[in-house]
PQR file with spaces between the fields and no chain letter, atoms N, CA, C, O and H, PARSE charges and radii, in Angstrom:
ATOM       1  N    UNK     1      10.432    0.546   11.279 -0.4000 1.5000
ATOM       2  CA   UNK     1      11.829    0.304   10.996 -0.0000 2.0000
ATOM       3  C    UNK     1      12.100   -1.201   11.078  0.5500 1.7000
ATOM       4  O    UNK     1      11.847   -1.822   12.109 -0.5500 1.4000
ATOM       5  N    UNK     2      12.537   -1.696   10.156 -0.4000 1.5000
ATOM       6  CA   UNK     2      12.933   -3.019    9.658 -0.0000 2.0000
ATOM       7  C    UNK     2      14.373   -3.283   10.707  0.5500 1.7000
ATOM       8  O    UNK     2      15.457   -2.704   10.798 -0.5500 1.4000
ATOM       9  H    UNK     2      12.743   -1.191    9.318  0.4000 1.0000
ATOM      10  N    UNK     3      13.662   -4.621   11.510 -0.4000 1.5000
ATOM      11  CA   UNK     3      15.288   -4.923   12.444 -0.0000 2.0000
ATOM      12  C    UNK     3      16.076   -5.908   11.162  0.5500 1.7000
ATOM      13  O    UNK     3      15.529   -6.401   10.176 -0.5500 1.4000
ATOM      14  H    UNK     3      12.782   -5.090   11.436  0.4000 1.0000
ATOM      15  N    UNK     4      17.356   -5.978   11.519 -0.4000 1.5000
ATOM      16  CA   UNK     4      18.395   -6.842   11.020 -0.0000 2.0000
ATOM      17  C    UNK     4      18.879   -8.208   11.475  0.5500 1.7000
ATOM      18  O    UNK     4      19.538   -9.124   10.982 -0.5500 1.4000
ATOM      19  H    UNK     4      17.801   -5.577   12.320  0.4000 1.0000
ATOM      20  N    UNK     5      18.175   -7.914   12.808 -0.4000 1.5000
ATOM      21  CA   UNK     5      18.260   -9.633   13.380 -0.0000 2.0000
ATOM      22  C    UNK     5      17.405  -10.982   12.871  0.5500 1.7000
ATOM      23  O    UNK     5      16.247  -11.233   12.537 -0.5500 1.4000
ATOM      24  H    UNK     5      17.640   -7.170   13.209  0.4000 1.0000
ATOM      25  N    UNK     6      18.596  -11.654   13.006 -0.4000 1.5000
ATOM      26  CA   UNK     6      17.448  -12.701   12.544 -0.0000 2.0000
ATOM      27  C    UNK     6      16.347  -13.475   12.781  0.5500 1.7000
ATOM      28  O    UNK     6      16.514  -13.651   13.988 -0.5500 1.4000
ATOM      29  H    UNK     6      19.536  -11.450   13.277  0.4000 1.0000
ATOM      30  N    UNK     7      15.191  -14.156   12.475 -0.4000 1.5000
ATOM      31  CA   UNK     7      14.233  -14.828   12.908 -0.0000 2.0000
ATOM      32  C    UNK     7      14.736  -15.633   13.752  0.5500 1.7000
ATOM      33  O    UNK     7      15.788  -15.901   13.172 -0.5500 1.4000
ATOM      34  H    UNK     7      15.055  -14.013   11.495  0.4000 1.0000
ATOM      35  N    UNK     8      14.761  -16.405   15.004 -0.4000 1.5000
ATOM      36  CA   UNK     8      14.887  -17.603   15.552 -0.0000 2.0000
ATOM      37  C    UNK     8      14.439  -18.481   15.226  0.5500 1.7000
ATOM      38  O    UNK     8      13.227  -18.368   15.045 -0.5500 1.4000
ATOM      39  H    UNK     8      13.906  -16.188   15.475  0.4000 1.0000
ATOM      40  N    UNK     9      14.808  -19.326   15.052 -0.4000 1.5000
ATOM      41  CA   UNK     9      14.401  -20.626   14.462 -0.0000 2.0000
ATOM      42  C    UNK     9      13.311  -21.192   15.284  0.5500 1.7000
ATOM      43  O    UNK     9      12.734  -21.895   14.454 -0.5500 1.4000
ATOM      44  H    UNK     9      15.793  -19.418   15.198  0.4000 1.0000
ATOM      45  N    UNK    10      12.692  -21.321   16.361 -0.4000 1.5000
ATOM      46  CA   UNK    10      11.574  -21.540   17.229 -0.0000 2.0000
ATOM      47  C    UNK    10      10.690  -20.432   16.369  0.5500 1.7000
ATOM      48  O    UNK    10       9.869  -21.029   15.673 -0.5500 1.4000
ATOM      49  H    UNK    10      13.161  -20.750   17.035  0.4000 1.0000
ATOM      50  N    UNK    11      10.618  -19.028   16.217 -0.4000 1.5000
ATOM      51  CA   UNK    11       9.820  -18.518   15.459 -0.0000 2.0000
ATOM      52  C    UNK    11       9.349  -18.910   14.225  0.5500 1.7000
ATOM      53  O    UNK    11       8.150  -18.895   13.948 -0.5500 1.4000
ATOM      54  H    UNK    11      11.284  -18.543   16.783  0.4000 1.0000
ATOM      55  N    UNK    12      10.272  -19.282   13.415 -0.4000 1.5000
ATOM      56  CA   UNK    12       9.983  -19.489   12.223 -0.0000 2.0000
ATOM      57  C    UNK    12       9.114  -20.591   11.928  0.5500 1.7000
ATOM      58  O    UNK    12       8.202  -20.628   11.103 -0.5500 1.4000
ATOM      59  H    UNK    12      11.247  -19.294   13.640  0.4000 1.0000
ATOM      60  N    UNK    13       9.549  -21.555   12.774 -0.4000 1.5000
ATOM      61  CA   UNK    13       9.144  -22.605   12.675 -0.0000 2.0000
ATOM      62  C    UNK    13       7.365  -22.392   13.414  0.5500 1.7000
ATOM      63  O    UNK    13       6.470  -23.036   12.867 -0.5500 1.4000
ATOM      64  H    UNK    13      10.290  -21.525   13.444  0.4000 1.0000
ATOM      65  N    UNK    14       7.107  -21.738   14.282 -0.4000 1.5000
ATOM      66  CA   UNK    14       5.639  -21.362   14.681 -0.0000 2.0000
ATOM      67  C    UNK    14       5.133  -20.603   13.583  0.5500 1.7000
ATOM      68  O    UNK    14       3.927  -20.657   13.342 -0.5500 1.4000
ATOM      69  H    UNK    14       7.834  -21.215   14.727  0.4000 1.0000
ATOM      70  N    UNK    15       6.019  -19.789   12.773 -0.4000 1.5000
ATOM      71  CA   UNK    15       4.705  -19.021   11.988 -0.0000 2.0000
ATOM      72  C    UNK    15       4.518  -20.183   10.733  0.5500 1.7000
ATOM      73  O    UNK    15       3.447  -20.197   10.127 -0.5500 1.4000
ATOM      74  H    UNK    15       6.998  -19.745   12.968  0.4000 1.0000
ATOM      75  N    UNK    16       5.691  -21.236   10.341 -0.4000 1.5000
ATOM      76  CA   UNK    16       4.951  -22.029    9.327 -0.0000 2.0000
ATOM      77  C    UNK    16       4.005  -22.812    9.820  0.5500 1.7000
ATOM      78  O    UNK    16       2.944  -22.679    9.210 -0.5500 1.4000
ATOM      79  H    UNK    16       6.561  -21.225   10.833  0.4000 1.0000
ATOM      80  N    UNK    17       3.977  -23.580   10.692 -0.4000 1.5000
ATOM      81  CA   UNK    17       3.001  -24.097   11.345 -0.0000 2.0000
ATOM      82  C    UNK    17       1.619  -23.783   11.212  0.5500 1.7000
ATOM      83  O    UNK    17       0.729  -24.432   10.663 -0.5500 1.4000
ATOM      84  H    UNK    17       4.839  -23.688   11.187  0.4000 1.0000
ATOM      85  N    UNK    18       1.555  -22.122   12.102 -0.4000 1.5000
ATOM      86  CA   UNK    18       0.704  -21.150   11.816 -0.0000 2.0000
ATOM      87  C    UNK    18       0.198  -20.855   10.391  0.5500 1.7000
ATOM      88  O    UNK    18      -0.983  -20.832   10.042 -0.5500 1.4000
ATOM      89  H    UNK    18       2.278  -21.594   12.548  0.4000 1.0000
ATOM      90  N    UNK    19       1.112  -20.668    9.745 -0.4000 1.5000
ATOM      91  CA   UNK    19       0.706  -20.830    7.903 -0.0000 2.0000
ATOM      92  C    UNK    19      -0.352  -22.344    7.079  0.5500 1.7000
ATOM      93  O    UNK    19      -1.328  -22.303    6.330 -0.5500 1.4000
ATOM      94  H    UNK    19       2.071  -20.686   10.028  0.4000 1.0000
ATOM      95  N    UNK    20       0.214  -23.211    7.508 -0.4000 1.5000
ATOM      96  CA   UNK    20      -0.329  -24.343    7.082 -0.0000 2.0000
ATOM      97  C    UNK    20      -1.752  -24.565    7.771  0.5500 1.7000
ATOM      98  O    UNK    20      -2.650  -25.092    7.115 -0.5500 1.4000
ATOM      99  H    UNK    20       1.007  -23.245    8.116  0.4000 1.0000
ATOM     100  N    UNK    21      -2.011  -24.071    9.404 -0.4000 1.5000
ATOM     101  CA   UNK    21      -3.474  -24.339   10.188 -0.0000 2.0000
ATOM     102  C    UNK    21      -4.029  -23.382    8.900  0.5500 1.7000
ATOM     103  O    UNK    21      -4.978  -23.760    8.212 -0.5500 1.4000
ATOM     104  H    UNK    21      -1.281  -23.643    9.937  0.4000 1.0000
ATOM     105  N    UNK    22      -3.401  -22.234    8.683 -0.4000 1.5000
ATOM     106  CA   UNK    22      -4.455  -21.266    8.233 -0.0000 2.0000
ATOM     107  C    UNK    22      -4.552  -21.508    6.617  0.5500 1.7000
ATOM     108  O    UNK    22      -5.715  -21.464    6.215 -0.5500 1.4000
ATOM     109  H    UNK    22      -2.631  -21.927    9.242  0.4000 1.0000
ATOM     110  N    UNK    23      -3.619  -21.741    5.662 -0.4000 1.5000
ATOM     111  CA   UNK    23      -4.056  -22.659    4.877 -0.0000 2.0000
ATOM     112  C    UNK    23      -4.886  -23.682    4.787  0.5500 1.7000
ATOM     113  O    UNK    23      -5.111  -24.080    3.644 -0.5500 1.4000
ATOM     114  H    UNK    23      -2.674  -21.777    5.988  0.4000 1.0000
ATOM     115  N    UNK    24      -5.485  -24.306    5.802 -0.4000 1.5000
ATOM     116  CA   UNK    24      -6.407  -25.333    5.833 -0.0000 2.0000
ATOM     117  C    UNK    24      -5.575  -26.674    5.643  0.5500 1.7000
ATOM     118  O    UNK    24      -6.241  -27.703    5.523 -0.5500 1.4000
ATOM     119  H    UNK    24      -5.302  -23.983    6.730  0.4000 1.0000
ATOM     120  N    UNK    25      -4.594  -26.743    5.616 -0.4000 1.5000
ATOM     121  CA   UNK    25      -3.951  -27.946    5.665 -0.0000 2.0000
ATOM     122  C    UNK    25      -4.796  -29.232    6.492  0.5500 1.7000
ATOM     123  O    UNK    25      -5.262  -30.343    6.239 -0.5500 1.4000
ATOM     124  H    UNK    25      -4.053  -25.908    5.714  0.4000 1.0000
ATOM     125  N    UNK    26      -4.616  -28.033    7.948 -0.4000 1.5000
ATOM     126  CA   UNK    26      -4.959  -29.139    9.099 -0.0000 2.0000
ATOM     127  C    UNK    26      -6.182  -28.709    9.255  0.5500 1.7000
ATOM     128  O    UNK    26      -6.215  -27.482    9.162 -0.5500 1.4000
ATOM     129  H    UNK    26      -4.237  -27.131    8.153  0.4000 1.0000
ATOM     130  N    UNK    27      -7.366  -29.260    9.483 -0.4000 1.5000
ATOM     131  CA   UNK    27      -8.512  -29.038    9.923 -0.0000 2.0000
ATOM     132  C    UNK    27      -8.654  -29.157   11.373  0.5500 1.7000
ATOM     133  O    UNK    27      -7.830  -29.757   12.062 -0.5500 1.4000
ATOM     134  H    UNK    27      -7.339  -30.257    9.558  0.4000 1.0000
ATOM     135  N    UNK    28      -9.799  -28.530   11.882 -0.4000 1.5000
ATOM     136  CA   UNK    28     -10.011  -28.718   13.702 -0.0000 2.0000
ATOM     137  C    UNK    28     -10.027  -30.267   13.971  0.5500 1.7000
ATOM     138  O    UNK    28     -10.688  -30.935   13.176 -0.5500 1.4000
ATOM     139  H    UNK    28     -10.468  -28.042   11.322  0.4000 1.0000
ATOM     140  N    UNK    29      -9.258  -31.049   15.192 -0.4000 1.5000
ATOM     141  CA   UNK    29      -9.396  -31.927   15.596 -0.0000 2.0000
ATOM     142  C    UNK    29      -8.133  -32.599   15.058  0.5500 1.7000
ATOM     143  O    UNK    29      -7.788  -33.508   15.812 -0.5500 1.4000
ATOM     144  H    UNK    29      -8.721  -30.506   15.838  0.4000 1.0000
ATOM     145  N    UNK    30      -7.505  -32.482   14.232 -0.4000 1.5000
ATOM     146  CA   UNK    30      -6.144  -33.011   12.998 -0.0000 2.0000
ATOM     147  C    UNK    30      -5.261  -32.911   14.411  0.5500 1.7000
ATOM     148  O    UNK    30      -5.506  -32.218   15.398 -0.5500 1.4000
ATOM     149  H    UNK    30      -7.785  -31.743   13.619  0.4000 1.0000
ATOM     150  N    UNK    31      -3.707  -34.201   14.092 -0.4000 1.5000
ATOM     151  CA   UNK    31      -2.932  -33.596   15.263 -0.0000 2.0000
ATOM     152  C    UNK    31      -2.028  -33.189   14.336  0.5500 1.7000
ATOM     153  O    UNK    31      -2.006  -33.441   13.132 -0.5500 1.4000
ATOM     154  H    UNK    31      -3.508  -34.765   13.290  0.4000 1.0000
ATOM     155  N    UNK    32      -0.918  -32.219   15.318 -0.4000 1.5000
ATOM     156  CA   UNK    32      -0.214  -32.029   14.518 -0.0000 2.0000
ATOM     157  C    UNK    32       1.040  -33.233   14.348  0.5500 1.7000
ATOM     158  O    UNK    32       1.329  -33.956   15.302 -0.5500 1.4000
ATOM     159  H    UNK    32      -0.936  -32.014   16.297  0.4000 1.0000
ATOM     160  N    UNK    33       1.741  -33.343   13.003 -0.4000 1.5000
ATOM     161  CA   UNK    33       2.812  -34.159   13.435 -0.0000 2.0000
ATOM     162  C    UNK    33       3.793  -34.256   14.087  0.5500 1.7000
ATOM     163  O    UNK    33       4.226  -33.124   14.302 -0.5500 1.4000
ATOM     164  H    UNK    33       1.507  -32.756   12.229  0.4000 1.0000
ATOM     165  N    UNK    34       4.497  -35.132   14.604 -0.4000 1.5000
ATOM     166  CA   UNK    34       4.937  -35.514   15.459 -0.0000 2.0000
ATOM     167  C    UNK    34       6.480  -34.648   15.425  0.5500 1.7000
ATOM     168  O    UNK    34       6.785  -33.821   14.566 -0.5500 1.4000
ATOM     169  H    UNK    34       4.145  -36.051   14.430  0.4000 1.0000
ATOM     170  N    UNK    35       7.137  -34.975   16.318 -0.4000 1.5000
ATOM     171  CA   UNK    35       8.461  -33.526   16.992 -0.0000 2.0000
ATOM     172  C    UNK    35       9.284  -33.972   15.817  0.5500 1.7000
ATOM     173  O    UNK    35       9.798  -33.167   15.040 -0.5500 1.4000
ATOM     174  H    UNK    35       6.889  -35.646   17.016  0.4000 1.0000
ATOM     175  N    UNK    36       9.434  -35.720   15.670 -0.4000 1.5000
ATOM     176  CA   UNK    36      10.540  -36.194   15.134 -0.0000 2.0000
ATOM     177  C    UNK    36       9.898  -35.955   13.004  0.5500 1.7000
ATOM     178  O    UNK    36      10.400  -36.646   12.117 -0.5500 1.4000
ATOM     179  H    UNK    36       9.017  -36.374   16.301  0.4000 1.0000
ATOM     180  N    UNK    37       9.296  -35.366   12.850 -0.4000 1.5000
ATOM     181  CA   UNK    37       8.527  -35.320   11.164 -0.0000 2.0000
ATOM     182  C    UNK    37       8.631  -34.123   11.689  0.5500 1.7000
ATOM     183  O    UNK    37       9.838  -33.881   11.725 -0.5500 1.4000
ATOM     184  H    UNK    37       8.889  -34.805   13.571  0.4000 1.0000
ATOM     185  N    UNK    38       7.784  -32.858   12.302 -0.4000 1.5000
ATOM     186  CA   UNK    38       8.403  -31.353   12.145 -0.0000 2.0000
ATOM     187  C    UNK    38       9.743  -31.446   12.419  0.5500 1.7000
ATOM     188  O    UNK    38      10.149  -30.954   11.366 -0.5500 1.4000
ATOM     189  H    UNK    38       6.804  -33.055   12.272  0.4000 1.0000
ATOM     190  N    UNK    39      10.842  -31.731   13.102 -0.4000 1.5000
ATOM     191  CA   UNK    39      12.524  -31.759   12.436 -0.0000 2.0000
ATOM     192  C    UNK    39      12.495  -31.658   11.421  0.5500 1.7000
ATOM     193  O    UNK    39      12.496  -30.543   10.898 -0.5500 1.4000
ATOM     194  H    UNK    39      10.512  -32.130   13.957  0.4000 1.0000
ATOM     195  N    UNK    40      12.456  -32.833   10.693 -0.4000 1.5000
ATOM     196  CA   UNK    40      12.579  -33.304    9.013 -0.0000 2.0000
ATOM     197  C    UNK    40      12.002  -32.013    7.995  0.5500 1.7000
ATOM     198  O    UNK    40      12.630  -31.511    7.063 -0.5500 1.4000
ATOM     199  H    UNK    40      12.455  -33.738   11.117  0.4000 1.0000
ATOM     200  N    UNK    41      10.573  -31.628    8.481 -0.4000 1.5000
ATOM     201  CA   UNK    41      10.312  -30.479    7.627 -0.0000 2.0000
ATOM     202  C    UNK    41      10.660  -29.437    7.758  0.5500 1.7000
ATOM     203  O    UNK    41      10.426  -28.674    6.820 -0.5500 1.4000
ATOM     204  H    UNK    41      10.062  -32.035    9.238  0.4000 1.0000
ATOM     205  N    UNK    42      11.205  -29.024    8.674 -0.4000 1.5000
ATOM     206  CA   UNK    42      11.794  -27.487    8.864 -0.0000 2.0000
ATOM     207  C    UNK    42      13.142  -27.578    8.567  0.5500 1.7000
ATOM     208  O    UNK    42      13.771  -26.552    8.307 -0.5500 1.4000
ATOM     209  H    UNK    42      11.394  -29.643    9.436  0.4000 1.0000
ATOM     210  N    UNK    43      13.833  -28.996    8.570 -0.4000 1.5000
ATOM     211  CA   UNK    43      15.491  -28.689    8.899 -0.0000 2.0000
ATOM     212  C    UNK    43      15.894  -28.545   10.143  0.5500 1.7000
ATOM     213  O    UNK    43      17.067  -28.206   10.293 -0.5500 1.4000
ATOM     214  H    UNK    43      13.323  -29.829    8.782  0.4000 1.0000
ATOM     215  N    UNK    44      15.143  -28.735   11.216 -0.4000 1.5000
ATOM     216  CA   UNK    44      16.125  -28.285   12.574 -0.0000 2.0000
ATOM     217  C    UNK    44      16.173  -29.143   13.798  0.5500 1.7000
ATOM     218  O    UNK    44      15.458  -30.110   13.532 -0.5500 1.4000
ATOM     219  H    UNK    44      14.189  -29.011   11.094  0.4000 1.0000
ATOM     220  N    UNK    45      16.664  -29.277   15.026 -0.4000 1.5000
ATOM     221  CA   UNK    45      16.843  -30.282   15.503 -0.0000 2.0000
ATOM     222  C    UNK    45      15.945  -29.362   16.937  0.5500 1.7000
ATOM     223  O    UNK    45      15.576  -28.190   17.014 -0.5500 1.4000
ATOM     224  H    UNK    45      17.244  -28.492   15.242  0.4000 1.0000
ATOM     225  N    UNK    46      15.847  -30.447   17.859 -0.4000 1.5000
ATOM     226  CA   UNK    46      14.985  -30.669   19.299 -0.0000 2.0000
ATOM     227  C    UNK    46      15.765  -29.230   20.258  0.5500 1.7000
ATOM     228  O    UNK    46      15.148  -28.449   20.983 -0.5500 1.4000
ATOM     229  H    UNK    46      16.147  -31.399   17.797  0.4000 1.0000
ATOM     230  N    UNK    47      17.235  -29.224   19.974 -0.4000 1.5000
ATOM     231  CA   UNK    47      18.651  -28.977   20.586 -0.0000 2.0000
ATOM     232  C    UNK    47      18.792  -27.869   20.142  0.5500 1.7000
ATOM     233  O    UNK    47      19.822  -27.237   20.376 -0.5500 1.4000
ATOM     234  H    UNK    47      17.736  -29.858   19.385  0.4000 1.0000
């Protein structure tokens, strides 16, 4: 059964993350970018 609530934005933002390692974006050893560049790409703030 499909819930109606919405994703949290802390979730969402881990499974793209999660999407891109597993895309191969980032390879082992890669960092990830920084708090203030994931803002910018997701849209969302620290807060």
């Amino acid at each position: 059964m499909a819930s109606d609530k919405p994703i949290p934005f802390h979730a969402q933002v881990y499974e793209a993350i999660e999407a891109i390692i597993r895309s191969g974006d980032l390879q082992p050893g890669d960092q990830l970018p920084g708090e203030p560049r994931l803002c910018d790409l997701f849209g969302v703030s620290r807060t």
